[in-house]
C-alpha positions, -999 to 999 in steps of 0.1 A, spaced: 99 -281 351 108 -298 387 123 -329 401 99 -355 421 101 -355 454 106 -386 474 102 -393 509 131 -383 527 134 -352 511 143 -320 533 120 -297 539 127 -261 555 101 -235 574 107 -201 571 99 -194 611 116 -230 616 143 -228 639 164 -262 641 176 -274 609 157 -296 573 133 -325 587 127 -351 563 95 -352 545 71 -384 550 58 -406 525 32 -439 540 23 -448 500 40 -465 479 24 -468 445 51 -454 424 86 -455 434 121 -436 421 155 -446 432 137 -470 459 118 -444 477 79 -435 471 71 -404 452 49 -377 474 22 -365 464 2 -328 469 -18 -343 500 12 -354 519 7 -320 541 -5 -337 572 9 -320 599 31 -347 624 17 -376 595 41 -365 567 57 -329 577 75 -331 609 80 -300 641 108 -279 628 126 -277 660 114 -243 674 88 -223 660 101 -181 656 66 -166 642 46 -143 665 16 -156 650 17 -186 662 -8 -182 699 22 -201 720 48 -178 708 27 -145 713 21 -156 746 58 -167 757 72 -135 740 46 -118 755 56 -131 790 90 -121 786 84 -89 782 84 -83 743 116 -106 737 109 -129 710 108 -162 727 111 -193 698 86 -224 714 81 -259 700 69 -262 664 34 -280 662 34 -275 620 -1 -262 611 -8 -262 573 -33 -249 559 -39 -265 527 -23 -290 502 14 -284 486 14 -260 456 15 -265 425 19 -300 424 32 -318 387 9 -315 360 24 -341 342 26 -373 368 0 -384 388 1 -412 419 -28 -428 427 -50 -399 404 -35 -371 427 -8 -347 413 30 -359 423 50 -330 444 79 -312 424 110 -294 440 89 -257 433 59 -269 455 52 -250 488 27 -253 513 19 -225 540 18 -228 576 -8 -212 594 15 -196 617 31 -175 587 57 -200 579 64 -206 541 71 -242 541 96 -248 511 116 -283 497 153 -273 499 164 -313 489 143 -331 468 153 -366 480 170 -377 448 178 -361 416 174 -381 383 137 -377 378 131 -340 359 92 -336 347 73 -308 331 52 -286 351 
């Protein structure tokens, strides 16, 4: 069971430093409260899932190297979000456009380290199974 998410909705990233940034939607086939539902492929980097601020993981090559250079203090540098594949698990029960619609429980993965988590849905009258 999960809400829809809706564009707006605040996202969080675990190696995020700097605060939610607000999930993007460009579709707009099916709509709740006036805002478009997202969908699992809304992942794209910059397109729908903003920089959260500064990016904390030592994984990520431009914060090796800058911690590095300073001597093995962890040195935070922009976040450039790299995911790695769609959100997961998207609804099972309501499709936009043929493509599963993304629930408050979905979670996509950086490839930096960073779990990337919904920690606002965007609105909260529309519960679905699955």
């Amino acid at each position: 069971m999960g809400v829809l998410v809706v564009m707006g909705a605040e996202l969080a990233c675990a190696f995020g430093q700097g605060g939610p940034v607000a999930l993007l939607v460009e579709r707009e086939e099916v709509v709740v409260g006036g805002l478009p539902v997202a969908t699992v492929v809304d992942s794209e980097p910059l397109l729908n899932i903003p920089p959260f601020g500064l990016c904390m993981s030592e994984e990520n090559p431009e914060v090796a190297a800058a911690t590095a250079a300073a001597l093995g203090v962890l040195t935070p540098m922009p976040c450039v979000p790299e995911v790695l594949a769609p959100w997961e698990p998207g609804s099972v029960s309501v499709l936009v456009g043929g493509v599963p619609a993304l629930t408050n429980s979905s979670t996509c993965q950086c490839a930096w380290g960073g779990l990337i988590q919904i920690v606002a849905p965007g609105q909260t009258s529309t519960e679905v199974a699955g």
